[in-house]
Every structure is written in structure tokens, then in C-alpha cells.
C-alpha positions in Angstrom: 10.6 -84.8 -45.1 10.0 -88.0 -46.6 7.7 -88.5 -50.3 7.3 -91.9 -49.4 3.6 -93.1 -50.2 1.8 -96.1 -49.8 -0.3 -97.7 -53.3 -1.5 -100.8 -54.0 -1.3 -101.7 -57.3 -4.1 -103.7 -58.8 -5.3 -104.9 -62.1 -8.6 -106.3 -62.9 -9.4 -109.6 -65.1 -12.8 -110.5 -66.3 -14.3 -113.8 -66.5 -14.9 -115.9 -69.8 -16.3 -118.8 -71.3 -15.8 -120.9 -74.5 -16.9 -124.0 -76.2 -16.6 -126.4 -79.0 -17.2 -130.1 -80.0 -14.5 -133.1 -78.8 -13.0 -133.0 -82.2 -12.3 -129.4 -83.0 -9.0 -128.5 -83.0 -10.2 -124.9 -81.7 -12.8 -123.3 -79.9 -15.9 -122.2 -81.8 -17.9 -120.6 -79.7 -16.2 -117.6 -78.2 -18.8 -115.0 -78.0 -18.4 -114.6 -74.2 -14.6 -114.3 -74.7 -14.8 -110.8 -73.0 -12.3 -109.3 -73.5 -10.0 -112.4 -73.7 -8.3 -113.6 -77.1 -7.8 -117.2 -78.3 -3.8 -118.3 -79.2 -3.9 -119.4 -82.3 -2.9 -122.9 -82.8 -3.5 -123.8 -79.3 -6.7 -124.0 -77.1 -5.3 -121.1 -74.5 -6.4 -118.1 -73.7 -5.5 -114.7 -72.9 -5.8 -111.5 -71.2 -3.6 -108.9 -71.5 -3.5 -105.1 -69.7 -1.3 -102.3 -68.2 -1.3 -100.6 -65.3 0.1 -97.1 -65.6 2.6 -95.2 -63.6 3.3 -92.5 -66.0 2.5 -89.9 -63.2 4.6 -91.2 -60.7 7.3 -91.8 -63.2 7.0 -88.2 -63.9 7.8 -86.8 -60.6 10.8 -89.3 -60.8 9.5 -91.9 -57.9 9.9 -95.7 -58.1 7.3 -98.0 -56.3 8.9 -100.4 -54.4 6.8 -103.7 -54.3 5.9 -105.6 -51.0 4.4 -108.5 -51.5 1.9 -109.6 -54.8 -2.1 -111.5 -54.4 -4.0 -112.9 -56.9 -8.2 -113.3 -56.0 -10.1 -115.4 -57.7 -14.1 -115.2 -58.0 -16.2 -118.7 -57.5 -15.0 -121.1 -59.6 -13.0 -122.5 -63.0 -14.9 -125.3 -65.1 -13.7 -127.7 -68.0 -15.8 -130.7 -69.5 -13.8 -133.5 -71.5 -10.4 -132.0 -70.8 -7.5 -133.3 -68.4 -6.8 -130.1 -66.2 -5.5 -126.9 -67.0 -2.5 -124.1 -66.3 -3.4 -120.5 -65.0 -0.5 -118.5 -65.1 -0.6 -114.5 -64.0 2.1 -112.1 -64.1 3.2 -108.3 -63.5 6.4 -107.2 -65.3 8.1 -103.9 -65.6 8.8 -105.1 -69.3 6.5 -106.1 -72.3 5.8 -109.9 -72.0 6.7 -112.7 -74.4 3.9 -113.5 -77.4 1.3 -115.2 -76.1 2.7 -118.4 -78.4 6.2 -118.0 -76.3 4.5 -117.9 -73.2 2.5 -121.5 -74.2 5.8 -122.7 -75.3 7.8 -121.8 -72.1 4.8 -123.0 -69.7 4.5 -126.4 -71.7 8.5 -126.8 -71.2 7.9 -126.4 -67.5 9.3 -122.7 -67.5 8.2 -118.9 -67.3 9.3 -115.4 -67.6 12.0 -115.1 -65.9 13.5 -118.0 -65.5 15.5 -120.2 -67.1 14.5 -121.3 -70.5 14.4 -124.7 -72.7 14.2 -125.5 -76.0 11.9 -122.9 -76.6 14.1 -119.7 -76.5 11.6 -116.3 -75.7 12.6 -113.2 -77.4 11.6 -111.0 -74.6 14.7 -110.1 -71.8 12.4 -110.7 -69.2 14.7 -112.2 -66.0 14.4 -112.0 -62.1 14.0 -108.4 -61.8 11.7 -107.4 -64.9 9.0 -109.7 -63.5 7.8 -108.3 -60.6 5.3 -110.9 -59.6 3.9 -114.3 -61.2 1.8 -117.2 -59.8 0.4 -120.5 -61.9 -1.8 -123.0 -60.6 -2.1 -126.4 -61.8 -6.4 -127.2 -61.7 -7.8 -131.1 -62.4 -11.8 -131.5 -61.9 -12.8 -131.9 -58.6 -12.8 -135.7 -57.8 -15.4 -135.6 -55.1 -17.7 -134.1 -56.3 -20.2 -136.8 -58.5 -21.4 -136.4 -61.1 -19.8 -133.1 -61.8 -22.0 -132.0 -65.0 -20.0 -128.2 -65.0 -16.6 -129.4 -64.6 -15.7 -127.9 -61.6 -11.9 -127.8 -61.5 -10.1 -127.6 -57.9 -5.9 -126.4 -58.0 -4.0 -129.0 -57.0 -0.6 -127.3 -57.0 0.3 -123.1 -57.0 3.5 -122.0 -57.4 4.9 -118.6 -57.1 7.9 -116.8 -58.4 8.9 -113.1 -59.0 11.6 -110.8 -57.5 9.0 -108.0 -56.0 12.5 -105.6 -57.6 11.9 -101.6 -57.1 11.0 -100.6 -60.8 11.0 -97.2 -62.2 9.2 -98.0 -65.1 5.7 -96.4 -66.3 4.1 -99.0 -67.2 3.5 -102.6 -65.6 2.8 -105.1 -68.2 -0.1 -107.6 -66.9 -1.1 -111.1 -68.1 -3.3 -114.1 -67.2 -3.1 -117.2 -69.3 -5.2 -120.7 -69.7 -3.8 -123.6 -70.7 -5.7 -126.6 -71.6 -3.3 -129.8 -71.1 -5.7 -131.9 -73.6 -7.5 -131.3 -76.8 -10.5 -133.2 -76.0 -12.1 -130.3 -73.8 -15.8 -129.3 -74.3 -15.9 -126.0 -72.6 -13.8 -123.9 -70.3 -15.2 -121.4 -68.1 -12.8 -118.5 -66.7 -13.8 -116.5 -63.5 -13.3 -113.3 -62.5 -9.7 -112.0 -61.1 -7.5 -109.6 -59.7 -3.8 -109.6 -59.2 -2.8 -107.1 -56.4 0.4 -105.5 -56.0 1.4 -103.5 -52.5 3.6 -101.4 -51.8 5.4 -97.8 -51.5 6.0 -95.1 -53.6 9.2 -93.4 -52.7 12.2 -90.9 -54.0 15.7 -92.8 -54.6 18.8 -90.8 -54.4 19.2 -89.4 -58.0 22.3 -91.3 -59.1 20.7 -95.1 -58.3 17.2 -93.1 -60.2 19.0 -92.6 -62.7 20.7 -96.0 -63.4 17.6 -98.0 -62.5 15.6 -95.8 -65.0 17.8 -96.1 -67.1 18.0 -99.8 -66.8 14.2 -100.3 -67.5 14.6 -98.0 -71.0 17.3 -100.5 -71.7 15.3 -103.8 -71.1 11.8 -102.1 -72.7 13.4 -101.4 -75.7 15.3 -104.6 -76.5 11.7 -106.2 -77.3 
């Protein structure tokens, strides 16, 4: 008789909202930050959680992935800025700083690929991270005057190797990066990222080696 289960993963993201003046070189008013944390020496934010499979991990089952979603509620805003980055991602490993993962997206990279100059500590590579998406956002031309800032994507790229993990933990991100210092404000919305998929029993030998693979990677950070 089979253990195989169905779950759907899934990992909520609040919204948030910052501000300054033109000239700051960082945002000052981040009382709406909810839950969200400023990267120091940048204007990007970030939001960090876990999803836990400590349980499942227990009874010795791996979740194999099927496919990953991100939803998004109404809309993204920036005043005085030229676009911005959103990057999400699910890994069965902890994730780079959030200062590496600036530094990788700037350098036209991420988790789990390649790298540049900017060399990531973290041993992330195609099968740690599980899922990842980044959209590319500019404000929406047509609509004038546009006094929020209402940003449209322009470009969304996906990547992520949707690997069977036997890990107990799934580390989650979302990250905004402002391409210019010049913004005013930068409103976040709501998210999700979603992750199906089946919970099943491997043969113990390939258990074994794939746990013991994710022990290996985990602890190298």
C-alpha cells in the first residue's frame, strides 16, 4: 500500500510600504515595514520565513515538488524611482545574506546559478533551490498622470529544479530591488509562493543518501 500524499506547500508574504526624501541614501520611514527588514547599504527589502517539514521528515518521507506559483495581491507602487527587481525563492538550504543576494541579482545572477564577481558563500546550486521567480517592474506608462506609481512587470523569469528534498525545513525569501536611488516610496503587496506536490516513501538506500545529502549542503553555511 502506497504512503504517497498529496500537500501543497505554501508560504505567506505580507505587504509593505516605505518612504523617504529624493536625497536620502536610505529609507526613513519604515513603520509599515511589517514584518519586512531594510539591507543595509542598499534601498532593498526583505522578507524571510520557513516552512517546516519536521513531521514528515520524521516519519522518513520526502516531498517531491510538482510545479511552484507565486500570487500577488493588487498592485506594486514606486514614485521617483526607475523600476524595480522582485525576486522569490524556496530552497531546501539556508539562503545567501540578504547583501549576497543584492549582489548576485545586480550581476544578473541568483541562487543557483552561476555566479560573477560576487562569489555567495551559501552552496546553493540546481537542486537546493527548489523554486525561484523575479520580475522586472517599470511604472505603468499608460496610465497619466500616475500620482501612486503604479508599476506594471515587464519581464518574469523563472528558474528552479522542483528536485525531491528530504529536508525539514524549506527556506523562503522575497526580495525588492530598487534599480535607482532617487525613489520616494515603494509600496509592497501581499504574496504567496505556492509549492505542489506529493509526499511519498523512497526506498531506504536513495532516503538515506538524499538525506544525507541535504545534512551535507545545510551545514556547509
Amino acid at each position: 500500500m502506497s504512503d504517497k500524499l498529496d500537500r501543497t506547500l505554501r508560504i505567506e508574504i505580507p505587504p509593505s510600504y516605505v518612504s523617504k526624501l529624493a536625497p536620502d541614501p536610505a529609507w526613513t520611514a519604515i513603520n509599515d515595514l511589517n514584518g519586512w527588514n531594510t539591507i543595509p547599504g542598499t534601498l532593498g527589502l526583505i522578507w524571510e520565513g520557513t516552512i517546516d517539514l519536521s513531521g514528515y521528515a520524521r516519519d522518513y518521507k520526502t516531498f517531491y515538488p510538482i510545479g511552484g506559483v507565486v500570487q500577488e495581491g493588487s498592485f506594486q507602487s514606486e514614485i521617483g524611482g526607475g523600476g524595480t527587481i522582485v525576486y522569490y525563492v524556496m530552497s531546501s538550504t539556508p539562503l545567501p545574506t540578504p547583501l549576497e543576494l543584492v549582489a548576485a541579482l545586480g550581476l544578473r545572477t541568483s541562487p543557483g546559478f552561476m555566479s560573477s564577481q560576487a562569489q555567495v558563500t551559501n552552496p546553493q546550486n540546481w537542486n537546493t533551490v527548489l523554486f525561484a521567480e523575479s520580475h522586472l517592474m517599470v511604472n505603468k506608462a499608460n496610465i497619466t498622470p500616475n500620482p501612486v506609481g503604479i508599476q506594471q512587470t515587464i519581464e518574469v523569469k523563472q528558474s528552479g529544479s522542483l528536485s525531491p528534498t528530504a529536508t525539514s525545513v524549506i527556506y523562503c525569501a522575497k526580495v525588492v530591488v530598487p534599480l535607482t536611488g532617487t525613489m520616494t516610496t515603494l509600496g509592497i503587496p501581499a504574496s504567496r509562493m505556492i509549492l505542489p506536490g506529493t509526499m511519498d516513501q523512497e526506498p531506504e538506500l536513495e532516503y538515506m543518501m538524499r538525506l544525507s545529502r541535504s545534512i551535507e549542503l545545510a551545514n556547509q553555511v
